[in-house]
C-alpha positions as CSV (number, residue, x, y, z in Angstrom):
1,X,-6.2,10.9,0.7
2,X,-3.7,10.2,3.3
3,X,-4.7,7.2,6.2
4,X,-5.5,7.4,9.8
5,X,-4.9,5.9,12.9
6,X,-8.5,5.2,15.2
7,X,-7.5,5.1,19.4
8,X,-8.1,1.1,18.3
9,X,-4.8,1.5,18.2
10,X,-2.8,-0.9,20.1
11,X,1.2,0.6,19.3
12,X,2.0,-3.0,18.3
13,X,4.6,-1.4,15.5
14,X,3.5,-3.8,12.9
15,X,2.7,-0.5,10.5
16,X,5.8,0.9,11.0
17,X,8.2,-1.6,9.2
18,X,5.2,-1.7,6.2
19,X,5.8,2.1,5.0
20,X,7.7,2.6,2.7
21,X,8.4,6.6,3.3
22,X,8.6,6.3,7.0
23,X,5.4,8.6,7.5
24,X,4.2,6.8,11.0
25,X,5.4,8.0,14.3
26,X,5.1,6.3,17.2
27,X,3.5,7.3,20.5
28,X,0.6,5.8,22.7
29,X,-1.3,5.9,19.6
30,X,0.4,5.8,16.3
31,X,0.2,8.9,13.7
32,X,0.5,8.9,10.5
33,X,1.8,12.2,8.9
34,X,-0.6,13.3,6.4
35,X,1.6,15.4,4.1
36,X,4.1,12.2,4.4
37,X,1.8,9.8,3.7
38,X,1.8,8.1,0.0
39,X,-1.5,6.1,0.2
40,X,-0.2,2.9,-0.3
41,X,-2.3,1.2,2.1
42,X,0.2,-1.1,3.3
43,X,-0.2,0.4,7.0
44,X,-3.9,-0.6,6.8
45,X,-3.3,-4.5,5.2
46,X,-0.6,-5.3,8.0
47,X,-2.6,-3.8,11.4
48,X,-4.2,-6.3,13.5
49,X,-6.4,-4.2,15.5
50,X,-7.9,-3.0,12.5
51,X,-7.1,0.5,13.6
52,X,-5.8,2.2,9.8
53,X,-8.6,3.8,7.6
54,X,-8.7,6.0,4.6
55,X,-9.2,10.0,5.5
56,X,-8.1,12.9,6.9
């Protein structure tokens, strides 16, 4: 199941340097691409807000 983003978001960019297929975009608040996304989890370990969760 690919992650999420929540609007804890804070666009600090620390996810985007973590995955590996290049599946976040960036924006006010970050997106992961679901059909991208490899489940890794690495997006989730590196945010500091907290803001990257497992689901649709």
């Amino acid at each position: 199941m690919a992650y999420r983003i929540s609007e804890e978001c804070i666009a600090c960019g620390s996810c985007i340097d973590e995955c590996p297929v290049e599946a976040i975009r960036e924006g006010d608040i970050y997106e992961i691409v679901a059909d991208e996304c490899i489940d890794c989890g690495n997006c989730a370990e590196s945010c500091p807000a907290e803001a990257i969760h497992e689901g649709a």
